[in-house]
C-alpha positions in Angstrom: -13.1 63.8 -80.7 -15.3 66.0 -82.9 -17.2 66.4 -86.1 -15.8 68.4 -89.3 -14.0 71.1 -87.1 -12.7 72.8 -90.1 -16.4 72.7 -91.9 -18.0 73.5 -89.4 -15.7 76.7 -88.2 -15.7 78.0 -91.7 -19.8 77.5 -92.2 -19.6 79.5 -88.8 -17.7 82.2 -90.3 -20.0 82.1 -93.4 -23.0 82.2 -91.0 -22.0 85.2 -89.1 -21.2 87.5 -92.3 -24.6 86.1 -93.3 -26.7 86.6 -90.1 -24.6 88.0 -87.3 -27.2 88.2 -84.9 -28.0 84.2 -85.3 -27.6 82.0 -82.4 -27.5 78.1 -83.2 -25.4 75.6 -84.1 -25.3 73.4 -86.4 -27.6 70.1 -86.2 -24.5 67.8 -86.8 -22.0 69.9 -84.6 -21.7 68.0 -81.6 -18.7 66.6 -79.6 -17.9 63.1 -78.7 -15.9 62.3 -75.4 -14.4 59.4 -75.2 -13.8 58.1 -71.6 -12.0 55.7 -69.2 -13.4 55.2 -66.0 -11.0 53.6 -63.3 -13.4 52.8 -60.3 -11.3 52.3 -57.1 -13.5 50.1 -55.1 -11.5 48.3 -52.4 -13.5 44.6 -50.9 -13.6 45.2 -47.9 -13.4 42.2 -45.2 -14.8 43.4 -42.1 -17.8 44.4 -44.0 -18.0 41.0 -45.9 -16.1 41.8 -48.7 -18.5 44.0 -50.0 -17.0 46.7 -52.7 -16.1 50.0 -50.1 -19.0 52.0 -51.8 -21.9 49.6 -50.3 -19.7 49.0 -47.2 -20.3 52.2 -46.3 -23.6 53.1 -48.0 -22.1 55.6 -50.2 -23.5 55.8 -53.8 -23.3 53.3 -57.2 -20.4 55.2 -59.2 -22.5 53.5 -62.0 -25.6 55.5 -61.5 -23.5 58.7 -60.7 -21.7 57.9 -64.2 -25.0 57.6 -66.0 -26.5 60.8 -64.1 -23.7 62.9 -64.9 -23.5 62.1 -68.8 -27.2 62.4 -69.1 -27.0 66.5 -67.1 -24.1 67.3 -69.5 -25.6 66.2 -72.7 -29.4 68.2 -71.5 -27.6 71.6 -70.7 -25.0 71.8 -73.5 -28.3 70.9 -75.7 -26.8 67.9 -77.0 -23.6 69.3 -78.3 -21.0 67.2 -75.3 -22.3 63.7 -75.7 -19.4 61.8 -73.5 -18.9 57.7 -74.2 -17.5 55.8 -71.6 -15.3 53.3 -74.1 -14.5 50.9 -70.9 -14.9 51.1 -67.2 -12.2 49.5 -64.9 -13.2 48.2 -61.8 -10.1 47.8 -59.5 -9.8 46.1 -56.0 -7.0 48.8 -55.3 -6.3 51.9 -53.0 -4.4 54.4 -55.1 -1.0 55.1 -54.5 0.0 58.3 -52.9 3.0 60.4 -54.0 5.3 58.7 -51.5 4.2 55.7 -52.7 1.9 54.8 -49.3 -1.4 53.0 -49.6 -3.9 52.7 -47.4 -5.4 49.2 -46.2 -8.9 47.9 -46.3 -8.4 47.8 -42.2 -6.6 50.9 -41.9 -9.1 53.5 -44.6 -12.3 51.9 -42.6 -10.7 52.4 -39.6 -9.7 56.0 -40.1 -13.3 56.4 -41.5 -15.0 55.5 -38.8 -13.1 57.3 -36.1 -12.8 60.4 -38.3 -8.7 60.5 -37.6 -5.2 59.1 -38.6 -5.9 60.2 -42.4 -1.8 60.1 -44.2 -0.1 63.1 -45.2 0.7 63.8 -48.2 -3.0 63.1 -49.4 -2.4 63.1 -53.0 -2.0 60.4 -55.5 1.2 60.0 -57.6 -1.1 60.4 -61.0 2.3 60.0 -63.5 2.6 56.5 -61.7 -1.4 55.9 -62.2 -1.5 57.4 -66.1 0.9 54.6 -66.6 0.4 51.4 -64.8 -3.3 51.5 -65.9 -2.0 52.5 -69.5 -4.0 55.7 -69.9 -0.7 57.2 -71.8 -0.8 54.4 -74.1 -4.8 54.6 -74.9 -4.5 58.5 -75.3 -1.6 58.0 -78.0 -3.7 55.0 -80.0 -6.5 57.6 -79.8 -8.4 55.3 -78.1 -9.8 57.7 -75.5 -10.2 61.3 -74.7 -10.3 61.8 -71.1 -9.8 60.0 -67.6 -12.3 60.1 -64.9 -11.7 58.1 -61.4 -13.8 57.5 -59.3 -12.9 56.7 -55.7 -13.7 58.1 -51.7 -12.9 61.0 -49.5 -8.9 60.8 -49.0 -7.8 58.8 -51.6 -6.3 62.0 -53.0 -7.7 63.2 -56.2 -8.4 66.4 -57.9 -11.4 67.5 -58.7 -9.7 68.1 -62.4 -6.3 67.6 -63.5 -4.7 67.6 -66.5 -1.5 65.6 -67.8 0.8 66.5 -71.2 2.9 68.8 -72.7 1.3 72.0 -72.5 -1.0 71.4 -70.0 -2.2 73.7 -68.1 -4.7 74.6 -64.9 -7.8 73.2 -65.0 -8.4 73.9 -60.8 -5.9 70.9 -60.1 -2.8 69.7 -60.9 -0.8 70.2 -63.7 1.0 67.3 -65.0 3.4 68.3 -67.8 6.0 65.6 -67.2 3.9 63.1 -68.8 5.1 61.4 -71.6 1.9 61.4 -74.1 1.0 63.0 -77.6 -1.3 65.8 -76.2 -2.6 67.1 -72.9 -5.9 65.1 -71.4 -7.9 65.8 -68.4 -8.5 63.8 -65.7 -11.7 64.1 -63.4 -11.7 62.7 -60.0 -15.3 62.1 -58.6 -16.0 60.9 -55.4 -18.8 57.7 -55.1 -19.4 59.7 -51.4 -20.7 62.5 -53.4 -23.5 63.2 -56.0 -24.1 63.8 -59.6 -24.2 68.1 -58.0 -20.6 67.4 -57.1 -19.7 66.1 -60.4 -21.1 68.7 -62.5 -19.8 71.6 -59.3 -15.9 70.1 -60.2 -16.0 70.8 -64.3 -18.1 74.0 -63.3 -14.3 75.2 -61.5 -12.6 73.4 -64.7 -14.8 75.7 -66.6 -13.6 79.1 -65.0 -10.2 78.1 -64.9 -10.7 77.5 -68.8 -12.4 80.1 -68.8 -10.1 82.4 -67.1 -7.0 81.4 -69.2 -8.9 82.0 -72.9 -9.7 85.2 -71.7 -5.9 85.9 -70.2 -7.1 86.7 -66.3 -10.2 87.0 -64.3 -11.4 89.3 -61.0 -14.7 88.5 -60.6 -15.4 92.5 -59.6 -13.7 93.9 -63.0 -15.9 93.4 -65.7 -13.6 94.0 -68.5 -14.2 90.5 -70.4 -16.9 88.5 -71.7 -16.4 85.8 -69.4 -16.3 88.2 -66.3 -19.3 89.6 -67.4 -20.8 85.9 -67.5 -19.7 85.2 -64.1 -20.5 88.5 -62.6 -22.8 87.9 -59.1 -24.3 91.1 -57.3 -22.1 90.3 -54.0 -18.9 90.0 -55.2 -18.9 91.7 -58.7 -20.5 95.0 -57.4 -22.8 95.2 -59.9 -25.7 94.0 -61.7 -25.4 90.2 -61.4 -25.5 87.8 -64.7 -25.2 83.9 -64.2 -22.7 83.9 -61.3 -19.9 81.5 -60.5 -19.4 77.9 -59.0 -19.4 79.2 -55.6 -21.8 82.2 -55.7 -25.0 82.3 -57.7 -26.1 85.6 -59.3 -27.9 86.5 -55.2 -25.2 84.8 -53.4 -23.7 86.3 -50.3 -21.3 83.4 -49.1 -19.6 80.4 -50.7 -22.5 77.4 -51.6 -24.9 80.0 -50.8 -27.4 78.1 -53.3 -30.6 78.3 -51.0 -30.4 81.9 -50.8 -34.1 83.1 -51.0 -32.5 87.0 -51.7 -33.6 88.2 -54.4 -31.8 90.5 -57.1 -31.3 91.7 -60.8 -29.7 89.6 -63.0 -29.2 89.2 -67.2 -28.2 85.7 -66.3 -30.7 84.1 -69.2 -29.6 86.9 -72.0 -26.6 84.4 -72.2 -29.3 81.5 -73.9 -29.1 84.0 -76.6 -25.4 85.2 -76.2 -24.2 86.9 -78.3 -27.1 89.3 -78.0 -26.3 91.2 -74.4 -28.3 93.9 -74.5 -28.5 94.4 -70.3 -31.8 93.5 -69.8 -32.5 91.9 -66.5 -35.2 89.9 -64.5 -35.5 88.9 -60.6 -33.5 85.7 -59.5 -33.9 84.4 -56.5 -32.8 80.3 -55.4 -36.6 79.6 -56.7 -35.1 80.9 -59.5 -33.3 77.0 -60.1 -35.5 75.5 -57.5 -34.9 72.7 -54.9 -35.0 70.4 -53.1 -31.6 69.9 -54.5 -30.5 73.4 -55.1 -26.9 72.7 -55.7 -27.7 70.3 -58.4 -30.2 72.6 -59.8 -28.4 75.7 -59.5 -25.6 73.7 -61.3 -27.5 72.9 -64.2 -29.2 76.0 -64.6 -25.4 77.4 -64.9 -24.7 74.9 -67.7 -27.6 75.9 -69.5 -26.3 79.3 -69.9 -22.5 78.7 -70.9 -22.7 80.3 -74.8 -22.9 77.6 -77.4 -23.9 79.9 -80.5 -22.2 79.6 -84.1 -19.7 82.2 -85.2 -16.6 84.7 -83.5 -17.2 87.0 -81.1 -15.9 90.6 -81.7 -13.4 90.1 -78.8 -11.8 87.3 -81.2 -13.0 84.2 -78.9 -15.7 81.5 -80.1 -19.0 82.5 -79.4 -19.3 78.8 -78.5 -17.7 78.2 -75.2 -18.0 74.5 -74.9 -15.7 74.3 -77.4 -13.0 75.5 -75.1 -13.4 73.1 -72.3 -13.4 70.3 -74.2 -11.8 70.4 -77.2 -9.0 72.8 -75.6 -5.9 71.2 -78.1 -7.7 72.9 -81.0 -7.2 76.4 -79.7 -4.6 78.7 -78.4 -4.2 79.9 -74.8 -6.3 83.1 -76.3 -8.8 81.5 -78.0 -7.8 81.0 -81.4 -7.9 78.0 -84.0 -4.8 76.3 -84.2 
Protein backbone atom coordinates (compact mmCIF):
# COMPACT_ATOMS: atom_id res chain seq x y z
CA UNK A 1 0.00 0.00 0.00
CA UNK A 2 2.87 2.42 0.48
CA UNK A 3 6.43 3.36 -0.42
CA UNK A 4 9.63 2.58 1.92
CA UNK A 5 7.55 3.34 5.27
CA UNK A 6 10.51 2.47 7.37
CA UNK A 7 12.93 4.84 4.97
CA UNK A 8 10.91 7.21 4.78
CA UNK A 9 9.88 7.56 8.73
CA UNK A 10 13.45 7.42 9.70
CA UNK A 11 14.67 10.19 6.86
CA UNK A 12 11.62 12.02 8.58
CA UNK A 13 13.17 11.76 11.86
CA UNK A 14 16.64 12.73 10.37
CA UNK A 15 14.87 15.69 8.72
CA UNK A 16 13.35 17.12 11.73
CA UNK A 17 16.73 16.99 14.05
CA UNK A 18 18.10 18.60 10.86
CA UNK A 19 15.44 21.30 10.09
CA UNK A 20 12.59 21.18 12.52
CA UNK A 21 10.83 24.00 11.13
CA UNK A 22 10.64 22.19 7.38
CA UNK A 23 7.43 21.37 5.97
CA UNK A 24 7.54 18.85 2.88
CA UNK A 25 7.55 15.52 2.15
CA UNK A 26 9.46 13.59 0.38
CA UNK A 27 9.16 13.51 -3.69
CA UNK A 28 8.70 9.61 -3.69
CA UNK A 29 6.45 9.49 -0.43
CA UNK A 30 3.20 8.87 -1.72
CA UNK A 31 0.45 6.31 -1.03
CA UNK A 32 -1.17 3.88 -3.30
CA UNK A 33 -4.86 2.67 -2.75
CA UNK A 34 -5.85 -0.04 -4.15
CA UNK A 35 -9.62 -0.37 -4.81
CA UNK A 36 -12.72 -2.54 -5.65
CA UNK A 37 -15.60 -0.93 -6.73
CA UNK A 38 -18.89 -3.06 -6.56
CA UNK A 39 -21.48 -0.83 -8.58
CA UNK A 40 -25.09 -2.04 -7.68
CA UNK A 41 -26.98 -1.03 -10.69
CA UNK A 42 -30.27 -2.97 -10.94
CA UNK A 43 -31.90 -3.16 -15.09
CA UNK A 44 -34.70 -1.92 -14.57
CA UNK A 45 -37.86 -3.19 -16.82
CA UNK A 46 -40.41 -0.58 -16.60
CA UNK A 47 -37.85 1.82 -17.66
CA UNK A 48 -36.54 -0.47 -20.53
CA UNK A 49 -34.04 -2.19 -18.78
CA UNK A 50 -31.92 0.62 -18.48
CA UNK A 51 -29.17 0.38 -15.50
CA UNK A 52 -31.29 2.22 -12.28
CA UNK A 53 -28.82 5.16 -12.44
CA UNK A 54 -30.09 6.41 -16.06
CA UNK A 55 -33.60 5.14 -15.12
CA UNK A 56 -33.85 7.70 -12.93
CA UNK A 57 -31.39 10.36 -14.17
CA UNK A 58 -29.15 10.06 -11.36
CA UNK A 59 -25.34 10.36 -12.06
CA UNK A 60 -22.57 7.86 -14.05
CA UNK A 61 -20.82 6.24 -10.85
CA UNK A 62 -17.95 6.22 -13.49
CA UNK A 63 -17.59 9.83 -13.73
CA UNK A 64 -18.18 10.26 -9.89
CA UNK A 65 -15.29 7.49 -9.52
CA UNK A 66 -12.92 9.46 -11.79
CA UNK A 67 -13.98 12.93 -10.10
CA UNK A 68 -13.36 11.80 -6.70
CA UNK A 69 -9.77 10.15 -7.37
CA UNK A 70 -8.72 13.12 -9.25
CA UNK A 71 -10.03 15.82 -5.89
CA UNK A 72 -8.12 13.40 -3.52
CA UNK A 73 -4.96 13.10 -5.36
CA UNK A 74 -5.05 17.62 -6.02
CA UNK A 75 -5.62 18.30 -2.17
CA UNK A 76 -3.33 15.70 -0.51
CA UNK A 77 -0.74 17.22 -3.23
CA UNK A 78 -0.27 13.95 -4.76
CA UNK A 79 0.63 11.96 -1.75
CA UNK A 80 -3.19 9.50 -1.83
CA UNK A 81 -3.07 8.43 -5.44
CA UNK A 82 -6.06 5.62 -5.17
CA UNK A 83 -6.15 2.70 -8.17
CA UNK A 84 -9.27 1.10 -8.84
CA UNK A 85 -7.75 -2.66 -9.56
CA UNK A 86 -11.40 -3.83 -10.94
CA UNK A 87 -14.81 -2.47 -10.95
CA UNK A 88 -17.82 -4.91 -10.63
CA UNK A 89 -20.87 -4.05 -12.24
CA UNK A 90 -23.77 -6.14 -10.62
CA UNK A 91 -27.48 -6.44 -11.78
CA UNK A 92 -28.21 -6.89 -7.95
CA UNK A 93 -30.09 -5.10 -4.93
CA UNK A 94 -28.05 -5.65 -1.81
CA UNK A 95 -29.14 -7.74 0.72
CA UNK A 96 -30.30 -6.27 3.93
CA UNK A 97 -29.56 -7.70 7.39
CA UNK A 98 -32.63 -9.83 7.42
CA UNK A 99 -31.82 -11.03 4.35
CA UNK A 100 -34.75 -8.83 2.33
CA UNK A 101 -34.13 -7.42 -1.11
CA UNK A 102 -35.88 -5.10 -2.77
CA UNK A 103 -37.33 -5.65 -6.47
CA UNK A 104 -36.75 -3.60 -9.55
CA UNK A 105 -40.76 -3.09 -9.25
CA UNK A 106 -40.96 -2.65 -5.71
CA UNK A 107 -37.42 0.17 -5.16
CA UNK A 108 -38.99 2.17 -8.35
CA UNK A 109 -42.13 2.07 -6.94
CA UNK A 110 -41.28 3.18 -3.49
CA UNK A 111 -39.10 5.84 -5.28
CA UNK A 112 -41.55 7.37 -7.00
CA UNK A 113 -44.19 7.56 -4.38
CA UNK A 114 -41.64 8.61 -1.76
CA UNK A 115 -43.14 5.66 0.79
CA UNK A 116 -43.00 1.80 1.72
CA UNK A 117 -39.02 2.09 2.16
CA UNK A 118 -38.12 -1.67 4.44
CA UNK A 119 -36.94 -1.55 7.88
CA UNK A 120 -34.09 -2.51 8.86
CA UNK A 121 -32.39 -0.26 6.06
CA UNK A 122 -28.95 -1.70 6.31
CA UNK A 123 -27.06 -4.17 4.35
CA UNK A 124 -25.73 -7.46 5.92
CA UNK A 125 -21.97 -6.26 4.84
CA UNK A 126 -20.21 -9.81 6.52
CA UNK A 127 -22.62 -11.54 3.90
CA UNK A 128 -21.48 -8.93 1.05
CA UNK A 129 -17.47 -8.96 2.07
CA UNK A 130 -17.86 -12.62 1.31
CA UNK A 131 -20.03 -13.63 -1.54
CA UNK A 132 -18.30 -10.94 -3.72
CA UNK A 133 -14.90 -12.31 -2.18
CA UNK A 134 -13.55 -8.98 -0.76
CA UNK A 135 -12.08 -11.12 2.31
CA UNK A 136 -10.28 -13.27 0.01
CA UNK A 137 -8.75 -10.30 -2.28
CA UNK A 138 -7.78 -8.35 1.02
CA UNK A 139 -5.82 -11.53 2.33
CA UNK A 140 -3.99 -12.16 -1.43
CA UNK A 141 -3.19 -8.44 -0.92
CA UNK A 142 -4.88 -7.86 -3.86
CA UNK A 143 -6.71 -4.68 -2.77
CA UNK A 144 -6.82 -2.11 -0.15
CA UNK A 145 -10.11 -0.83 0.29
CA UNK A 146 -13.92 -1.43 -0.77
CA UNK A 147 -16.05 1.26 -2.18
CA UNK A 148 -19.89 0.52 -3.31
CA UNK A 149 -21.62 2.39 -5.09
CA UNK A 150 -25.42 2.15 -5.07
CA UNK A 151 -28.87 4.59 -4.35
CA UNK A 152 -30.67 6.11 -1.51
CA UNK A 153 -31.94 3.08 0.75
CA UNK A 154 -30.05 0.40 -0.31
CA UNK A 155 -28.41 0.73 3.15
CA UNK A 156 -24.83 1.68 3.20
CA UNK A 157 -22.54 3.58 5.34
CA UNK A 158 -20.97 6.35 4.41
CA UNK A 159 -17.69 4.48 5.90
CA UNK A 160 -17.36 1.27 7.43
CA UNK A 161 -14.73 -0.72 8.37
CA UNK A 162 -14.41 -4.69 8.68
CA UNK A 163 -11.49 -6.88 10.68
CA UNK A 164 -9.99 -7.57 13.78
CA UNK A 165 -9.36 -4.42 15.41
CA UNK A 166 -11.43 -2.31 13.56
CA UNK A 167 -12.71 0.38 14.69
CA UNK A 168 -15.11 3.68 14.01
CA UNK A 169 -14.67 5.31 11.05
CA UNK A 170 -18.53 7.24 11.31
CA UNK A 171 -20.19 3.73 10.41
CA UNK A 172 -20.19 0.36 11.26
CA UNK A 173 -17.75 -1.58 12.80
CA UNK A 174 -17.37 -4.96 11.60
CA UNK A 175 -14.91 -6.95 13.73
CA UNK A 176 -16.47 -10.42 13.11
CA UNK A 177 -14.89 -10.61 9.90
CA UNK A 178 -12.74 -13.27 9.15
CA UNK A 179 -9.70 -11.36 7.17
CA UNK A 180 -5.92 -10.64 7.88
CA UNK A 181 -6.28 -6.88 8.77
CA UNK A 182 -9.03 -4.26 9.06
CA UNK A 183 -10.20 -2.47 5.52
CA UNK A 184 -12.57 0.22 4.94
CA UNK A 185 -15.37 0.21 3.08
CA UNK A 186 -16.99 3.47 1.44
CA UNK A 187 -20.48 3.55 0.39
CA UNK A 188 -21.29 6.35 -2.18
CA UNK A 189 -24.45 6.99 -3.58
CA UNK A 190 -24.74 7.42 -7.78
CA UNK A 191 -27.80 10.02 -6.51
CA UNK A 192 -25.19 12.13 -5.04
CA UNK A 193 -21.97 14.04 -6.19
CA UNK A 194 -18.29 13.98 -6.14
CA UNK A 195 -19.11 16.86 -2.71
CA UNK A 196 -20.77 13.93 -1.13
CA UNK A 197 -17.99 11.60 -1.72
CA UNK A 198 -15.31 13.68 -0.41
CA UNK A 199 -18.17 15.16 2.66
CA UNK A 200 -18.23 11.00 3.82
CA UNK A 201 -14.20 10.47 4.17
CA UNK A 202 -14.16 14.16 5.52
CA UNK A 203 -16.52 12.33 8.82
CA UNK A 204 -14.00 9.20 8.28
CA UNK A 205 -11.37 11.71 8.85
CA UNK A 206 -12.62 13.15 12.33
CA UNK A 207 -13.53 9.97 13.53
CA UNK A 208 -9.77 9.05 12.62
CA UNK A 209 -8.95 11.83 13.79
CA UNK A 210 -10.69 11.81 17.04
CA UNK A 211 -9.39 8.28 18.03
CA UNK A 212 -5.32 9.21 17.28
CA UNK A 213 -5.81 11.89 19.42
CA UNK A 214 -7.87 9.80 22.25
CA UNK A 215 -11.33 12.13 22.25
CA UNK A 216 -12.56 15.23 20.68
CA UNK A 217 -15.13 18.33 21.89
CA UNK A 218 -15.09 20.55 19.23
CA UNK A 219 -15.27 23.68 22.09
CA UNK A 220 -12.02 22.23 24.14
CA UNK A 221 -9.08 22.96 22.35
CA UNK A 222 -6.73 20.83 24.19
CA UNK A 223 -5.34 18.82 21.04
CA UNK A 224 -3.87 19.45 17.68
CA UNK A 225 -6.66 18.07 15.89
CA UNK A 226 -9.27 20.13 17.95
CA UNK A 227 -7.37 23.05 17.29
CA UNK A 228 -7.66 21.99 13.40
CA UNK A 229 -11.30 21.66 13.60
CA UNK A 230 -12.04 24.57 15.70
CA UNK A 231 -15.00 26.90 13.96
CA UNK A 232 -15.96 30.41 15.68
CA UNK A 233 -19.72 28.98 16.38
CA UNK A 234 -19.22 25.99 18.05
CA UNK A 235 -15.60 26.13 19.36
CA UNK A 236 -15.99 29.62 21.09
CA UNK A 237 -13.09 30.87 19.84
CA UNK A 238 -11.00 31.96 17.11
CA UNK A 239 -11.96 29.64 14.17
CA UNK A 240 -9.14 27.51 12.20
CA UNK A 241 -10.27 25.16 9.26
CA UNK A 242 -13.60 23.91 10.77
CA UNK A 243 -15.36 20.56 10.55
CA UNK A 244 -17.46 18.53 7.97
CA UNK A 245 -20.53 20.10 9.07
CA UNK A 246 -19.46 23.65 10.06
CA UNK A 247 -16.91 25.71 8.23
CA UNK A 248 -14.63 28.12 10.18
CA UNK A 249 -18.06 31.07 9.88
CA UNK A 250 -20.65 28.40 10.14
CA UNK A 251 -23.70 28.90 12.29
CA UNK A 252 -25.71 25.68 11.44
CA UNK A 253 -25.05 22.28 10.03
CA UNK A 254 -24.09 22.50 5.90
CA UNK A 255 -23.93 26.10 6.52
CA UNK A 256 -21.41 26.31 3.50
CA UNK A 257 -22.97 29.50 1.78
CA UNK A 258 -22.64 31.47 4.78
CA UNK A 259 -21.47 34.99 3.45
CA UNK A 260 -20.46 35.81 7.58
CA UNK A 261 -17.48 36.71 7.84
CA UNK A 262 -14.81 35.91 10.65
CA UNK A 263 -11.15 35.27 11.86
CA UNK A 264 -9.70 32.26 11.12
CA UNK A 265 -5.82 30.53 11.03
CA UNK A 266 -7.44 27.98 8.84
CA UNK A 267 -4.39 28.33 6.02
CA UNK A 268 -1.46 28.34 8.87
CA UNK A 269 -2.26 24.52 8.62
CA UNK A 270 -0.48 24.55 4.69
CA UNK A 271 2.49 25.13 6.75
CA UNK A 272 1.58 23.04 9.95
CA UNK A 273 3.66 22.53 12.03
CA UNK A 274 4.32 26.20 12.17
CA UNK A 275 0.92 27.60 14.22
CA UNK A 276 1.90 30.75 15.24
CA UNK A 277 -2.01 32.21 15.56
CA UNK A 278 -1.98 34.42 12.90
CA UNK A 279 -5.36 34.81 11.27
CA UNK A 280 -7.07 36.36 8.07
CA UNK A 281 -10.95 36.93 7.12
CA UNK A 282 -12.94 33.87 5.81
CA UNK A 283 -16.03 34.15 4.56
CA UNK A 284 -17.90 31.28 1.96
CA UNK A 285 -16.07 33.52 -0.89
CA UNK A 286 -13.41 32.35 0.97
CA UNK A 287 -13.89 28.60 -1.03
CA UNK A 288 -16.23 30.11 -3.51
CA UNK A 289 -19.28 28.70 -5.38
CA UNK A 290 -21.41 27.88 -7.24
CA UNK A 291 -20.81 24.59 -5.68
CA UNK A 292 -19.79 25.59 -2.17
CA UNK A 293 -20.08 22.19 -0.60
CA UNK A 294 -17.70 20.79 -3.05
CA UNK A 295 -15.51 23.67 -2.75
CA UNK A 296 -15.59 24.14 0.88
CA UNK A 297 -14.73 20.31 0.86
CA UNK A 298 -11.72 20.60 -0.94
CA UNK A 299 -10.49 23.64 0.52
CA UNK A 300 -10.66 21.45 3.88
CA UNK A 301 -8.53 18.76 2.26
CA UNK A 302 -6.00 21.11 1.25
CA UNK A 303 -5.40 21.94 4.85
CA UNK A 304 -5.26 18.35 6.53
CA UNK A 305 -1.14 18.47 7.69
CA UNK A 306 0.95 16.42 5.30
CA UNK A 307 4.51 17.78 6.50
CA UNK A 308 7.59 15.27 7.20
CA UNK A 309 8.65 14.59 10.71
CA UNK A 310 6.86 14.04 14.64
CA UNK A 311 5.03 16.46 16.20
CA UNK A 312 5.91 17.35 19.88
CA UNK A 313 2.56 15.88 21.00
CA UNK A 314 4.15 12.41 19.68
CA UNK A 315 1.61 12.08 16.47
CA UNK A 316 2.84 12.35 12.73
CA UNK A 317 3.00 15.67 11.51
CA UNK A 318 1.56 13.99 8.37
CA UNK A 319 -2.08 13.29 8.94
CA UNK A 320 -2.96 11.40 5.80
CA UNK A 321 -0.98 8.86 6.99
CA UNK A 322 -3.48 8.07 9.56
CA UNK A 323 -6.56 7.70 7.47
CA UNK A 324 -5.15 5.67 5.22
CA UNK A 325 -2.62 3.65 6.15
CA UNK A 326 -4.26 3.32 9.81
CA UNK A 327 -2.68 -0.62 10.34
CA UNK A 328 0.75 0.95 10.61
CA UNK A 329 -0.03 2.92 13.67
CA UNK A 330 -1.39 2.56 17.08
CA UNK A 331 -4.73 3.86 18.38
CA UNK A 332 -2.41 6.91 19.66
CA UNK A 333 -0.58 7.50 16.86
CA UNK A 334 2.46 5.65 16.99
CA UNK A 335 4.48 3.31 14.42
CA UNK A 336 3.87 -0.19 14.93
Amino acid sequence: MRTSLLKNYFLFFVMMTILPQANYCLPDDQTTVRVLVINFDPLIPQKGNQPLHIALNWKDPHKLSDGYIEAIKEVSDGYINYKIVEWLDTDAFPVKVDGFTYTPESFVNNWEKKDGWHQPDGVDYEKLVVDYKVVDRINKNEIDELWIFGAPYMGFWESAMAGPGAFYINGGVYDSVKVDHPFVIMGFSYERGVAEMLHDLSHRTESTMARIYGGWEIDKLTTNWAKFAANEFQSKSTAAVGTCHYPPNGEKDYDYKNPRVVESNADEYLDYPNIKGITKKVSCETWGGPDYHLNYMKWWFTRIPKAAGINEDGRLNNWWEYIFNFNSYTEDGKAK
